[in-house]
Backbone bond lengths (Angstrom), bond angles and torsions (degrees), N, CA, C in turn:
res aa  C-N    CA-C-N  psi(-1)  N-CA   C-N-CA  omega(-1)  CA-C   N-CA-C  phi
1 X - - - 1.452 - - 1.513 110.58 -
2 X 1.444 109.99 132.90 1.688 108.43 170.29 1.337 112.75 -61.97
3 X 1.147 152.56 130.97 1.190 169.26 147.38 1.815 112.12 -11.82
4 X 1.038 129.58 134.42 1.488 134.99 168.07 1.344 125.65 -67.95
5 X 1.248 149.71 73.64 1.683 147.07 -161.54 2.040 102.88 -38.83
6 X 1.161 111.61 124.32 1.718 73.29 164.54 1.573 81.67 -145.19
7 X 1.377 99.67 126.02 1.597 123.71 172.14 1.758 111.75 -89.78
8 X 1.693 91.09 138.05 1.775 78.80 -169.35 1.527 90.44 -119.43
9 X 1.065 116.78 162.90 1.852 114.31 -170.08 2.059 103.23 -132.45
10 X 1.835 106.60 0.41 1.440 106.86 166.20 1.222 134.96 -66.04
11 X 1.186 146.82 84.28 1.350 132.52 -174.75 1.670 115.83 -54.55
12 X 1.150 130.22 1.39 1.087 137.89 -166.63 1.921 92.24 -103.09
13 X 1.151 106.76 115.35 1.550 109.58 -179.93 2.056 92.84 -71.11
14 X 0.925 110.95 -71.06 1.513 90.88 -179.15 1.196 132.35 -23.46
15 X 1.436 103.19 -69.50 1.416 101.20 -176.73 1.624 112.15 -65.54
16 X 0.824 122.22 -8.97 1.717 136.84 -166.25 1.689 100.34 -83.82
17 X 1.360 107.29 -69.99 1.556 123.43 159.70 1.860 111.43 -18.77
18 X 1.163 94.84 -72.07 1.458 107.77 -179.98 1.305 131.82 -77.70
19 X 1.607 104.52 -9.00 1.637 98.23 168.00 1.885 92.68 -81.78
20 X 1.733 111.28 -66.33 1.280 90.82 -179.94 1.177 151.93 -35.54
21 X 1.654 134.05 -14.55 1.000 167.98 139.12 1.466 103.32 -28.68
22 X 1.521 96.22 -61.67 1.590 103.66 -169.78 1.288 121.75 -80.58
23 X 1.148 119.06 -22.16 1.599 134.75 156.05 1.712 127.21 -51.62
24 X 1.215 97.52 -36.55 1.524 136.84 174.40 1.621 112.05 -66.15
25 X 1.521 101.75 -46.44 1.765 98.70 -175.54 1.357 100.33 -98.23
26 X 1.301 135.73 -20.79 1.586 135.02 -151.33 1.247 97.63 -106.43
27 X 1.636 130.29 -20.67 1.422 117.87 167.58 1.374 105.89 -125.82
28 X 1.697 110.45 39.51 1.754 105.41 159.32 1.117 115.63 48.70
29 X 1.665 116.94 40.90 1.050 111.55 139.66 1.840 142.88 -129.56
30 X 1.071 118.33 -167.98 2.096 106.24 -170.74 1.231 94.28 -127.62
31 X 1.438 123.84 167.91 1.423 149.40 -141.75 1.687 82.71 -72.80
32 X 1.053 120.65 -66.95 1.485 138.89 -169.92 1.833 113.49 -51.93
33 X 1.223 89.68 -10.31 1.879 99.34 176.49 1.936 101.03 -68.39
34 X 1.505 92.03 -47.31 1.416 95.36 -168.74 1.163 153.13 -142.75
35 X 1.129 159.02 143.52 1.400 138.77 176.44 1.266 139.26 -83.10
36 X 1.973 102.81 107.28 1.396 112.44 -178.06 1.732 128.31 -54.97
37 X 0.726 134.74 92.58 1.421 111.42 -179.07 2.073 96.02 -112.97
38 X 1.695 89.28 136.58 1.679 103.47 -176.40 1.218 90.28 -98.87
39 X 1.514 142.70 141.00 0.934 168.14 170.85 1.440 119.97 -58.71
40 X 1.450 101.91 -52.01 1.381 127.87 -167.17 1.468 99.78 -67.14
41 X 1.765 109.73 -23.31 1.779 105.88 -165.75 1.413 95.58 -109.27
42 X 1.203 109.35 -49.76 1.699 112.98 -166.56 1.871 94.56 -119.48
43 X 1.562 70.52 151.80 1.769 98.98 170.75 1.299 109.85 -87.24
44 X 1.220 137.03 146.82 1.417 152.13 151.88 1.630 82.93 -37.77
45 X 2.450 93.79 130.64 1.264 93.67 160.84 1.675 136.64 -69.56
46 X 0.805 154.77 135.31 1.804 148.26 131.69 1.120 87.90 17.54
47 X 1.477 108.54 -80.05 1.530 109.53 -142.21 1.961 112.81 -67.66
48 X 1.519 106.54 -15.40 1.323 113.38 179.37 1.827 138.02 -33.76
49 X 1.461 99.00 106.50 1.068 91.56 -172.91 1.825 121.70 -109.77
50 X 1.164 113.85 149.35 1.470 90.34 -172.73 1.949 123.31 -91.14
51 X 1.774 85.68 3.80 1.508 97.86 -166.14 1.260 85.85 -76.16
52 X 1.728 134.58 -4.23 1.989 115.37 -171.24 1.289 93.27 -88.12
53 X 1.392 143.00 -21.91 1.193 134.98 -150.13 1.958 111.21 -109.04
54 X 1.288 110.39 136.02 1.519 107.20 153.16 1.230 129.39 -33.28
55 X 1.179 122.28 -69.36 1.480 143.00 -177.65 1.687 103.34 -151.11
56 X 1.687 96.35 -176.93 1.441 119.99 178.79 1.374 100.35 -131.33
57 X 1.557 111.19 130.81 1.101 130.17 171.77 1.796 111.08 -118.01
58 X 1.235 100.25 129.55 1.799 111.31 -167.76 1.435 84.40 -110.54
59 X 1.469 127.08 144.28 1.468 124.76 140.01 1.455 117.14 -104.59
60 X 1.493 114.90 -160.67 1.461 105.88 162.67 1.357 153.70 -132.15
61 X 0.867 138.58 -106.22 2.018 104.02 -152.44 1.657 87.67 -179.44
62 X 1.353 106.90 167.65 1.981 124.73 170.31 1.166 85.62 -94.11
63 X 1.514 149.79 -28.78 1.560 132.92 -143.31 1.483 93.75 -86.11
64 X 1.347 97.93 158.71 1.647 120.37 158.59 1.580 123.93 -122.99
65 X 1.320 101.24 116.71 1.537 105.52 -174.16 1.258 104.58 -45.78
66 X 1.494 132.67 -64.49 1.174 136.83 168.74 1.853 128.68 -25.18
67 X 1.152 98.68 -19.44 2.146 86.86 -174.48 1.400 96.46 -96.70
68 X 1.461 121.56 153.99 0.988 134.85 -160.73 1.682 113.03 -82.47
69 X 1.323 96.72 141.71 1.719 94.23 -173.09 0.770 138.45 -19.51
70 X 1.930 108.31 -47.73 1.326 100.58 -164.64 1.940 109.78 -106.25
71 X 1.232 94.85 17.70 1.929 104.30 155.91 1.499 108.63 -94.35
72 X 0.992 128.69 24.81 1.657 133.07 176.36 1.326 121.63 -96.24
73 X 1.128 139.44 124.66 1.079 160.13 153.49 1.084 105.99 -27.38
74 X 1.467 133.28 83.69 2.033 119.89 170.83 1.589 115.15 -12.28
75 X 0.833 96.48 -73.88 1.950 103.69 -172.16 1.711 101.71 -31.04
76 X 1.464 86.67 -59.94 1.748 94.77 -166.74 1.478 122.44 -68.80
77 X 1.518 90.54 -24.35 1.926 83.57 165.23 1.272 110.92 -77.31
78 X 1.558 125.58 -37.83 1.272 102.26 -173.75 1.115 123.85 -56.43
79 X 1.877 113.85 -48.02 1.367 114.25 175.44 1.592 128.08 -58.50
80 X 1.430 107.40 0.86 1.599 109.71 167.74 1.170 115.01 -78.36
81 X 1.954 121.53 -39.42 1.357 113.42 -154.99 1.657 93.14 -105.91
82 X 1.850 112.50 -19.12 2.070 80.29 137.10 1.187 134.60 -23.70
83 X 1.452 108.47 -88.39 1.236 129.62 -152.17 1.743 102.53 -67.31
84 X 1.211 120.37 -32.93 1.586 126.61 -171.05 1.814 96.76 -85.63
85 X 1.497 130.20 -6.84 1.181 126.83 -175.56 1.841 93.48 -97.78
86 X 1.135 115.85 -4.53 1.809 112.57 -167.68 2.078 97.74 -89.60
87 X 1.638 85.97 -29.96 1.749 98.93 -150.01 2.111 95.13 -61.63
88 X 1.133 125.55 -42.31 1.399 103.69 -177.68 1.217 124.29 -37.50
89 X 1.565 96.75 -65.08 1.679 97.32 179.74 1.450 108.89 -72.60
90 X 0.901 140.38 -11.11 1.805 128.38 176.27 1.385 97.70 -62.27
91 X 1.683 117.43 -56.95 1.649 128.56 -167.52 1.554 103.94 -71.91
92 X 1.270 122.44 -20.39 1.677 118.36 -168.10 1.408 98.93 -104.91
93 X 1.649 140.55 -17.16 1.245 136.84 -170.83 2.095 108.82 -120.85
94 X 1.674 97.55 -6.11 1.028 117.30 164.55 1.640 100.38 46.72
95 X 1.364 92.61 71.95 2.108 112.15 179.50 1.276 113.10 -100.22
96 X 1.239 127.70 123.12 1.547 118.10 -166.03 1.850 101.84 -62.27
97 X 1.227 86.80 135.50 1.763 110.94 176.42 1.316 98.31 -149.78
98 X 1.556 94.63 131.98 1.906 125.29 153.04 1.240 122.27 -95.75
99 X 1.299 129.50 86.40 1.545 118.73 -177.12 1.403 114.94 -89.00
100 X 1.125 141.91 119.09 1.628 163.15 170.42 0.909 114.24 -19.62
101 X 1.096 176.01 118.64 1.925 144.45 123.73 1.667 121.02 85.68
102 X 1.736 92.16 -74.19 1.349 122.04 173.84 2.076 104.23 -70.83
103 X 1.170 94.63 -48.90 1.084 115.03 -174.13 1.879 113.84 -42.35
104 X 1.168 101.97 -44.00 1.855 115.39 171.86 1.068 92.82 -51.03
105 X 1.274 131.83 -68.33 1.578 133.91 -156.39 1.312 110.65 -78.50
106 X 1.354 145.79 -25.33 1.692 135.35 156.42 1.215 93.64 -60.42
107 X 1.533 147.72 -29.57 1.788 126.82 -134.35 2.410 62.60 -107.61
108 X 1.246 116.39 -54.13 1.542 87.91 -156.85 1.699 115.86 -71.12
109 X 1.459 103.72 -15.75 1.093 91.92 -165.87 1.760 117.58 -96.26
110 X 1.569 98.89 18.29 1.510 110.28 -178.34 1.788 87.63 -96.85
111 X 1.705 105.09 -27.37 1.852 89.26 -151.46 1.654 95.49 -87.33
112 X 1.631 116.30 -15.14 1.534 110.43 -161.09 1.666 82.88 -157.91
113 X 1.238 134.35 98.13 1.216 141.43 157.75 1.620 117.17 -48.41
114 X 1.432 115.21 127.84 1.570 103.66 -175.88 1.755 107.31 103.50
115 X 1.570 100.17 -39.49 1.513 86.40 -178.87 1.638 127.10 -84.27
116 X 1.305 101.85 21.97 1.136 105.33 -175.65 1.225 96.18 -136.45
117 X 2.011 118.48 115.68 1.612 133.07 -166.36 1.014 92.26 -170.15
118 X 1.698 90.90 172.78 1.696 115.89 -175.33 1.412 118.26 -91.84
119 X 1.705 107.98 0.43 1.571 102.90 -176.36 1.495 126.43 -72.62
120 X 1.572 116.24 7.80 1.433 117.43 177.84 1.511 97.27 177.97
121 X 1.299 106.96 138.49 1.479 135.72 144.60 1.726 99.25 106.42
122 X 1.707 140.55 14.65 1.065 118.86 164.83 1.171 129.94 -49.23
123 X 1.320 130.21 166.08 1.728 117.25 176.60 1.763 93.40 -156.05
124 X 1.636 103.55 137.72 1.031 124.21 -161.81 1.857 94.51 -68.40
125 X 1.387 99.48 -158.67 1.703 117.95 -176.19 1.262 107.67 -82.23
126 X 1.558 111.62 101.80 1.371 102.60 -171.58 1.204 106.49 -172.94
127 X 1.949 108.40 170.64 1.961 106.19 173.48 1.795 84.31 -88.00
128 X 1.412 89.62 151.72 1.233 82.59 165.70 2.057 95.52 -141.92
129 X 1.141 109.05 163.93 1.568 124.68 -161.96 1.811 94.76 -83.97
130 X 1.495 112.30 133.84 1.103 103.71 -172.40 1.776 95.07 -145.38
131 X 2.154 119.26 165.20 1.231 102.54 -173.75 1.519 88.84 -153.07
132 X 1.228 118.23 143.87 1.195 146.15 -176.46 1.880 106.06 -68.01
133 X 1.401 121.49 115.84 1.457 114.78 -165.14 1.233 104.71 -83.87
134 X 1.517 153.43 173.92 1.282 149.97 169.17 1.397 113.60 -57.69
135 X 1.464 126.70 -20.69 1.817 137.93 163.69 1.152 104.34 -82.31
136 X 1.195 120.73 -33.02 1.625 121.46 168.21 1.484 110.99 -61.02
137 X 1.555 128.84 -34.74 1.231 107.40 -162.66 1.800 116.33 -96.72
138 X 1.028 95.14 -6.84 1.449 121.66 169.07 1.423 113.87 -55.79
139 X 1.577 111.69 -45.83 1.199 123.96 -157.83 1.917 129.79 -65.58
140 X 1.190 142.33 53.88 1.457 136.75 161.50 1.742 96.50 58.14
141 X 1.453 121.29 -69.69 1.387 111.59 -168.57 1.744 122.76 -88.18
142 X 1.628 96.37 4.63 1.458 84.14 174.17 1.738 112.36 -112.09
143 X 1.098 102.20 13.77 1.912 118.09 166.65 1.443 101.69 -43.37
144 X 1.730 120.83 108.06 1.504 119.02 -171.65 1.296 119.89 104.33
145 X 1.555 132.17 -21.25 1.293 154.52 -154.19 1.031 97.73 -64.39
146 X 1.658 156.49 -160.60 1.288 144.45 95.64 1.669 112.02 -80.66
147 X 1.288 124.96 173.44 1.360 132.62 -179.63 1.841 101.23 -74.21
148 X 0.970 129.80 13.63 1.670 125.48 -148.20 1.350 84.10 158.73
149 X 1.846 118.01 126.83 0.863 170.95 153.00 1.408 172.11 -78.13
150 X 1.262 157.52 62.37 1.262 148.46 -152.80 1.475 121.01 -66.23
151 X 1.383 138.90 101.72 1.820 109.43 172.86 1.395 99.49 -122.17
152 X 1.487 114.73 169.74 1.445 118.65 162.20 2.015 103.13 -86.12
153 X 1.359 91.09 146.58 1.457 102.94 161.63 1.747 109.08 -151.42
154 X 1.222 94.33 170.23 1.848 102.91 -178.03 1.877 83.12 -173.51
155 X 1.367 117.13 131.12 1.260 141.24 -177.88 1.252 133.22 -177.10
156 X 1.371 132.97 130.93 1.015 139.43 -175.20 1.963 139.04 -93.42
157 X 1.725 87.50 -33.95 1.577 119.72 147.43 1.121 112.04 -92.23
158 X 1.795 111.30 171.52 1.436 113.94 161.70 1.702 89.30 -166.08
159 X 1.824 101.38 166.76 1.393 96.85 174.44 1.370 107.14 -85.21
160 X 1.433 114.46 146.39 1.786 124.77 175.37 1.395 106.07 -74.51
161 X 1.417 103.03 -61.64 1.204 105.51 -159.18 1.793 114.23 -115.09
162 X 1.377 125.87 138.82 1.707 110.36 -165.67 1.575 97.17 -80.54
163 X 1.786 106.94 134.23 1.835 97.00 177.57 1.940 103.82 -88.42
164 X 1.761 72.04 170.96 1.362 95.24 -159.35 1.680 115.24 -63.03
165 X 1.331 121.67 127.91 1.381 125.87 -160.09 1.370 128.49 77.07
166 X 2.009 122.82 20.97 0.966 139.47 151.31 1.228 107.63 -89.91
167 X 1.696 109.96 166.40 1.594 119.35 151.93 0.829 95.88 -161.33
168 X 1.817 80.16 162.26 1.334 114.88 -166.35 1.150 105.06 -92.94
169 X 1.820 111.75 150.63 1.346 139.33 -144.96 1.866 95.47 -131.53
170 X 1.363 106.79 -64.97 1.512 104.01 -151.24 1.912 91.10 -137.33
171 X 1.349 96.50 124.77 1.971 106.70 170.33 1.146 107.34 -109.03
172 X 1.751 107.14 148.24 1.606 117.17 165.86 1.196 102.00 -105.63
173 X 1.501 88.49 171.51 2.054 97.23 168.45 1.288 116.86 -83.61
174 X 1.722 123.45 -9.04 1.078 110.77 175.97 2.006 111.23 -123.41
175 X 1.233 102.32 -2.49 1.602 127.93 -178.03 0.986 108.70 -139.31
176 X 1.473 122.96 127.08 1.526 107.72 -152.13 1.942 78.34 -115.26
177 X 0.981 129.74 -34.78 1.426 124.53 158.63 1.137 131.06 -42.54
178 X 1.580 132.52 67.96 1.376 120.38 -157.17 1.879 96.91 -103.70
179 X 1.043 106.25 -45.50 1.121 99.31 -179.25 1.881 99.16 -155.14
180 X 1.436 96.34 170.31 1.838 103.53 -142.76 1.737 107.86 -151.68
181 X 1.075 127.98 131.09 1.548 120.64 -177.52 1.748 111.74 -109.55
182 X 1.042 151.14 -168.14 1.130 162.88 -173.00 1.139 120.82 -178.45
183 X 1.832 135.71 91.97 1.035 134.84 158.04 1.956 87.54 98.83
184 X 1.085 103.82 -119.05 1.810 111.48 -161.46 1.387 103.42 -124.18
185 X 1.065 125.92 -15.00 1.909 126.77 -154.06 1.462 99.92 -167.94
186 X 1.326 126.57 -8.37 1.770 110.43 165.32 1.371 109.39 -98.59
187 X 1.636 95.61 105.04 2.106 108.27 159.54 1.369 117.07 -104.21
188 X 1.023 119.94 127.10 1.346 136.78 157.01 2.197 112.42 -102.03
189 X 1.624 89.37 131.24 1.895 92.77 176.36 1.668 92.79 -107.77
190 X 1.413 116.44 155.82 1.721 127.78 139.10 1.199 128.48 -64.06
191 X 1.237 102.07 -26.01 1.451 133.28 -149.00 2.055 107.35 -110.57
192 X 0.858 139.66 125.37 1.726 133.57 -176.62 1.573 96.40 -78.72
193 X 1.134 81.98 120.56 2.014 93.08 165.18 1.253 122.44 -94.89
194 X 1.463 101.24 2.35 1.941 108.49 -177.37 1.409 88.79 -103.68
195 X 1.450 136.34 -34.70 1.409 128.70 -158.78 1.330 125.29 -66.43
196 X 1.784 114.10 110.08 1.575 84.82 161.45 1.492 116.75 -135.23
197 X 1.140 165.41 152.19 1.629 177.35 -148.61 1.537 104.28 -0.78
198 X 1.748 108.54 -68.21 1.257 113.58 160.29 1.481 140.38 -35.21
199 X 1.181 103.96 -41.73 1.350 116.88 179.94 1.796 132.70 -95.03
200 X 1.705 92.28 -11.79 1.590 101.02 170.87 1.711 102.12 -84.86
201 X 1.932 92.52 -25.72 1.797 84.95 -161.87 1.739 97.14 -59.17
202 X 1.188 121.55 -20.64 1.639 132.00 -167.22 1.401 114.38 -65.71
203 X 1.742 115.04 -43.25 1.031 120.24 165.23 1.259 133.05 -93.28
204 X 1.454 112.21 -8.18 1.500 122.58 164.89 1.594 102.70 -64.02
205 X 1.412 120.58 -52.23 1.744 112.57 173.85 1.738 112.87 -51.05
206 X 1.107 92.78 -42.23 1.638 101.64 -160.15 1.571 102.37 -74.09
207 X 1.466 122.24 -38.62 1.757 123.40 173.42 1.394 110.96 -91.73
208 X 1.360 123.29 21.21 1.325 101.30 179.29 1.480 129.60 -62.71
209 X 1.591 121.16 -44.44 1.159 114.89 179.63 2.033 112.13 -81.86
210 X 1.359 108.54 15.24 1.209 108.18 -164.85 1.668 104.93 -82.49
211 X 0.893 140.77 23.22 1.255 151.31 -150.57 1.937 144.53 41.51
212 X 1.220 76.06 10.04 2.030 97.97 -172.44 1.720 83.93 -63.90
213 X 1.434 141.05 -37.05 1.274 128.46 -164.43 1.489 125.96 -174.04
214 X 1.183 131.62 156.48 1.395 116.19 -177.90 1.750 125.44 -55.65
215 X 1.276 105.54 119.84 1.493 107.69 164.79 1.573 131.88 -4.67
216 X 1.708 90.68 -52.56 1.722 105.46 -168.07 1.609 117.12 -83.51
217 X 1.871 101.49 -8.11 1.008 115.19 176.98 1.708 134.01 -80.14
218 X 1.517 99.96 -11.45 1.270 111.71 -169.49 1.690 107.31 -52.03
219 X 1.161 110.96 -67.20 1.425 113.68 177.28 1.158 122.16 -3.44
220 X 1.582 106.71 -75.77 1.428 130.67 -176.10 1.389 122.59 -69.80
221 X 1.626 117.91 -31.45 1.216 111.40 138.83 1.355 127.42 -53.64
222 X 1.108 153.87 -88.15 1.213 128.47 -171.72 1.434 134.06 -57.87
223 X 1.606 124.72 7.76 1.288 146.15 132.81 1.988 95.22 -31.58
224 X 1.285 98.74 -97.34 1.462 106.58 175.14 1.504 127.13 -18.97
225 X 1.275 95.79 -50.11 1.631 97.43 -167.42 1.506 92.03 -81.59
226 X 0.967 138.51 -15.96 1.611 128.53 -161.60 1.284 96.04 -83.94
227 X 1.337 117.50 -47.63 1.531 134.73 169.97 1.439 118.85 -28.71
228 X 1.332 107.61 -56.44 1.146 137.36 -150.36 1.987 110.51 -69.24
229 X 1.303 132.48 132.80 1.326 130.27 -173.62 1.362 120.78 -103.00
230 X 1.116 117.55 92.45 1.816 105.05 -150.19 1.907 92.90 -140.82
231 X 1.133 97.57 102.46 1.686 114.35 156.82 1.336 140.84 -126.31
232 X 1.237 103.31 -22.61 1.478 103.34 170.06 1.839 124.22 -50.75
233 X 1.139 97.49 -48.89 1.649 95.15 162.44 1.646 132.40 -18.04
234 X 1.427 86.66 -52.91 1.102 103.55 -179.24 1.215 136.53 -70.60
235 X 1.318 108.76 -17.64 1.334 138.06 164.16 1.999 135.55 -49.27
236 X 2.069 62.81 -43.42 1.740 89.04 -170.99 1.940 93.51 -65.66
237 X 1.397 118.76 -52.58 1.428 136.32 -176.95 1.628 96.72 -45.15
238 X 1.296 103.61 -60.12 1.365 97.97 -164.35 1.671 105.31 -47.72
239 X 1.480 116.25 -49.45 1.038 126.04 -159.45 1.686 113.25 -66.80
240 X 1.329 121.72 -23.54 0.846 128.71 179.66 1.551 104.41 -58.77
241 X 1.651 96.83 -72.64 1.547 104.85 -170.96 1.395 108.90 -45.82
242 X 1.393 125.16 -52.63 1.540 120.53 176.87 1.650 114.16 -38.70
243 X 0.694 117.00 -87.33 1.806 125.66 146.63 1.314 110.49 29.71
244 X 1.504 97.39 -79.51 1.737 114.37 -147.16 1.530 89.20 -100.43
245 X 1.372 140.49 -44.64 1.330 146.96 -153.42 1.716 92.85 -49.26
246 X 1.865 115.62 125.63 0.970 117.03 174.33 1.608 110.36 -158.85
């Protein structure tokens, strides 16, 4: 089998550690499936090609494509115009890619610049209720899905508007962009398809002062999320890798 790319865009080795981890069990696969490369440490090689790989897997990140350059975090810009230097040929050779969270917003804001901002639809740390659109149910990765949904999300951007020659896959009640296709094999979620209780409580410690929510709130957030019954997501991941694995 060609190997799975999975690019991580956390500078936080913890939380970084543990999303990959979680990527790892939720789409059935082992260290040896694929090649990690962290962003934050290493650059995408020169020599990188995408014909060695199955697919590309993006997770996600504190950054927002949307704030202006020069409010950016060095690290995090670089690891944007990585990952936004891969997206032509992914979108022009149409290579299966899953982009994360973060991941929606490199896939919209390479295809339609602008459509990806903070002027509507963020949603705090949370499950939030999500539903499979009638193009959604059609779709290869939602085989198993239910029509109606649980996922975790926490975001600060979102896409406004769907670009032209996407569709839509998956709506929220409060983001109606939940998840989005491109061509035959480019998906992007809003929503984490690796995430579940354990693993937000990880980044709820680790982002607390990052601004997704009040400090004093952490607690009770991960109260919630522990609560919370959320698998289908995971499904979608699984389904991907099944899919593309070759």
């Amino acid at each position: 089998m060609k190997p799975f790319l999975i690019l991580q865009l956390r500078p936080e080795t913890e939380a970084s550690d543990d999303e990959f981890q979680a990527i790892l069990r939720k789409g059935g696969l082992s260290e040896a499936d694929v090649l990690r490369i962290r962003l934050d440490q290493s650059p995408l090689p020169d020599a990188l090609s995408l014909d060695d790989f199955s697919g590309v897997i993006v997770g996600g990140g504190p950054g927002c494509v949307s704030d202006p350059e020069e409010d950016k975090d060095p690290v995090e810009a670089r690891i944007e115009r990585a990952v936004l230097g891969l997206m032509p040929e992914i979108t022009a050779r149409d290579v299966p890619f899953m982009g994360c969270c973060y991941g929606i917003g490199i896939l919209g804001h390479h295809l339609a610049p602008g459509s990806v901002n903070k002027e509507r639809y963020s949603e705090p740390v949370s499950a939030t209720d999500c539903s499979v659109t009638p193009e959604g149910r059609d779709d290869p990765l939602m085989q198993g899905i239910p029509d109606a949904f649980r996922a975790f999300v926490g975001h600060k951007e979102a896409m406004q508007t769907l670009p032209q020659g996407a569709v839509h896959l998956v709506e929220g009640v409060n983001c109606p962009f939940q998840m989005v296709r491109f061509g035959e094999n480019v998906y992007a979620t809003q929503f984490h398809p690796e995430a579940d209780g354990d693993g937000f409580e990880t980044r709820i410690r680790i982002y607390k002062h990052k601004g997704y929510f009040p400090p004093e709130d952490a607690d009770n957030l991960i109260a919630m999320c522990q609560a919370e019954d959320v698998h289908a997501p995971e499904q979608i991941l699984r389904n991907f890798v099944d899919r593309y694995r070759r």
